[in-house]
C-alpha positions in Angstrom: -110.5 -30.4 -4.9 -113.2 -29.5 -7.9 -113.0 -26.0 -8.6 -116.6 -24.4 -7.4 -118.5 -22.4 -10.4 -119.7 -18.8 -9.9 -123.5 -20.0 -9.2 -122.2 -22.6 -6.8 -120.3 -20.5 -4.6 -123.4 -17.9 -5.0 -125.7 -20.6 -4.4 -123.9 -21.9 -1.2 -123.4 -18.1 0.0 -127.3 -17.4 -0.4 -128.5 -20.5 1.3 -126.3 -18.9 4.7 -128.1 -15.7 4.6 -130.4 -14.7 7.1 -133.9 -14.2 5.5 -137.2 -15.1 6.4 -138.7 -14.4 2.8 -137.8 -17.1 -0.4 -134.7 -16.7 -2.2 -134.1 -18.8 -5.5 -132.3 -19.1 -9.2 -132.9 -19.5 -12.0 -130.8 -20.0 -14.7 -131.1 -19.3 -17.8 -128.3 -21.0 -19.7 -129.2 -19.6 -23.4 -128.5 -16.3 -22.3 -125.7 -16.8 -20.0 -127.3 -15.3 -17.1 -128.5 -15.6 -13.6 -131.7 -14.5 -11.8 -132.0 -14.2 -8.2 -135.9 -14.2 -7.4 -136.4 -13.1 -4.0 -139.9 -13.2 -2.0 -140.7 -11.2 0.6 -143.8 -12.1 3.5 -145.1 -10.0 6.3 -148.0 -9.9 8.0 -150.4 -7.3 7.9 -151.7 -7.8 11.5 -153.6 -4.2 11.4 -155.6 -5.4 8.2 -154.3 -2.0 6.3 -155.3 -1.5 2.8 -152.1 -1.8 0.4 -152.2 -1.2 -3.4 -149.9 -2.9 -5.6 -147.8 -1.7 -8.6 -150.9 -3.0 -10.4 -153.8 -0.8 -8.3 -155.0 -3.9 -7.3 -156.0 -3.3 -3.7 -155.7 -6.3 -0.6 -156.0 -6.7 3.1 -154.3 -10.1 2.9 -153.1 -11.1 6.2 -150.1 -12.1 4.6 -148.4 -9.8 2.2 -145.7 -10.7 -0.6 -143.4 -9.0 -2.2 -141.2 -10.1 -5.0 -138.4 -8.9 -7.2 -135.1 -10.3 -8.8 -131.6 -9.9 -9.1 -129.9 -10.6 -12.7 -126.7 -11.4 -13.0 -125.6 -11.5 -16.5 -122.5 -12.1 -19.4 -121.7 -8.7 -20.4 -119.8 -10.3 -23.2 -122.5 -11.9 -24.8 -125.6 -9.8 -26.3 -128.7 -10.2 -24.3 -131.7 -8.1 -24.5 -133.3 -7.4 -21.3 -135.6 -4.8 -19.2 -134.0 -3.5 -16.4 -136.5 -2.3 -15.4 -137.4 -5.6 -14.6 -135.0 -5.9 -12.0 -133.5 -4.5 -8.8 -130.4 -4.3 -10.4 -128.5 -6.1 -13.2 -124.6 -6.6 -13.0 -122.2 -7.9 -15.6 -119.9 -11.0 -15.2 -116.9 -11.2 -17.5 -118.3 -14.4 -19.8 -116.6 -17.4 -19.3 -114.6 -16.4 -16.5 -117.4 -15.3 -14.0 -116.6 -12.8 -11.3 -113.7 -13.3 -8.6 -114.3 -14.6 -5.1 -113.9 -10.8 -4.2 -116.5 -9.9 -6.3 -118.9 -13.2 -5.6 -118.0 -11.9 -1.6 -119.1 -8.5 -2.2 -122.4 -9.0 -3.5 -123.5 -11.4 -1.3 -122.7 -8.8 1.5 -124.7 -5.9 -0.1 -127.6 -8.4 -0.9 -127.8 -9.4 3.1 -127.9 -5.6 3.8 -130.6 -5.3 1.3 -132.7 -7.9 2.4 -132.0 -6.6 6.2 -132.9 -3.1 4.9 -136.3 -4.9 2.6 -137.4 -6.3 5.3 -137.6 -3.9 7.9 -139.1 -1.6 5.5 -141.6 -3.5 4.3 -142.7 -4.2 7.8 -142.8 -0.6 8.3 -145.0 0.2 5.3 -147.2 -2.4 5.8 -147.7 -0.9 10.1 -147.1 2.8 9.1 -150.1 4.6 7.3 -147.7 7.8 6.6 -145.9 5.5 4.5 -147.2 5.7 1.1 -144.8 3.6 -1.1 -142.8 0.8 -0.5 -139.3 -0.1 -3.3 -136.6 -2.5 -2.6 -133.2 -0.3 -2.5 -129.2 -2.1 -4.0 -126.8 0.6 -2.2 -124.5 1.0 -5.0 -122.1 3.1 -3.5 -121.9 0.3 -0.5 -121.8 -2.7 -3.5 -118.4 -0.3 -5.0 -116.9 -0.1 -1.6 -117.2 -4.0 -1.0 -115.1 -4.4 -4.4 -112.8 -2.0 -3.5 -112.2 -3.8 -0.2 -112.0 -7.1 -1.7 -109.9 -6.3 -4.8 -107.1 -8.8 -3.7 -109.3 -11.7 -3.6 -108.8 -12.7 -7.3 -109.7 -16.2 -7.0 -112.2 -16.9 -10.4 -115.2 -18.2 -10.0 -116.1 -19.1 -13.3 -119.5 -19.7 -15.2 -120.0 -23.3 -15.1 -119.7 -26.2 -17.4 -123.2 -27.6 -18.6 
C-alpha cells in the first residue's frame, strides 16, 4: 500500500466535510506550501445592505465570503502576509505533519466552518450585527494535538 502524502490525506479529509460553501487547494510548490481557499454563500433573503472589507456596498441575493488557510514549511524561508489569512501553521519540511496532527486540523476546520456558517447567516438576518470575521479556535486546534499526540504516523510533503 503507497504511502498517502500530507495534501492527499488533507485532500481526502476535506472532500468528507460537511459544508455547503467551496473548499479548494492550491499548491504552491516553489514555496512549499499549501492554501486552503474556502468560499462561503448565503442568501440574503431580507435584501439587507452589507459593506465589505472594501466599503463597497451590495444587496446581492446571494452573498460570498472568502478566505484561506496556509499551511506552510516552516523550514524553508517564505515571505508571506498573514494577514492574508485565517491562520497560517507550520509543517516540519519534508516530513509534513503526523496523522495526529493532519486529524486535528481537519476537526477544528469543520468546527470553523460549522461556527462560519452559522454566523454569517446571522449577520447577514441580524441588523444588530455590525461585523462579520471568520474565527480558528486556537485553544481547541492545541487541545486536538494534545489528544492526538500518539498518532505519529507521517504524512509527508509529497514527491513532485
Amino acid at each position: 500500500m503507497k504511502k498517502q502524502s500530507l495534501i492527499d490525506y488533507l485532500d481526502d479529509g476535506v472532500q468528507n466535510l460537511d459544508f455547503d460553501g467551496t473548499l479548494a487547494w492550491n499548491w504552491l510548490k516553489h514555496e512549499r506550501a499549501f492554501e486552503l481557499e474556502m468560499e462561503f454563500y448565503v442568501e440574503n433573503q431580507s435584501g439587507h445592505k452589507i459593506v465589505d472589507s472594501d466599503d463597497t456596498e451590495s444587496v446581492e441575493p446571494i452573498i460570498t465570503f472568502d478566505d484561506a488557510i496556509l499551511l506552510y514549511d516552516q523550514t524553508k524561508p517564505f515571505d508571506f502576509d498573514p494577514e492574508d489569512y485565517l491562520v497560517t501553521l507550520g509543517f516540519n519540511g519534508k516530513k509534513g505533519w503526523t496523522k495526529g496532527q493532519a486529524d486535528a486540523f481537519l476537526d477544528v476546520l469543520q468546527d470553523t466552518l460549522d461556527n462560519g456558517e452559522s454566523d454569517l447567516l446571522d449577520f447577514v438576518s441580524d441588523d444588530s450585527i455590525q461585523t462579520f470575521n471568520l474565527k480558528w479556535d486556537e485553544v481547541e486546534f492545541q487541545k486536538q494535538l494534545a489528544a492526538r499526540q500518539d498518532e505519529t504516523q507521517q504524512l509527508n510533503y509529497p514527491k513532485f
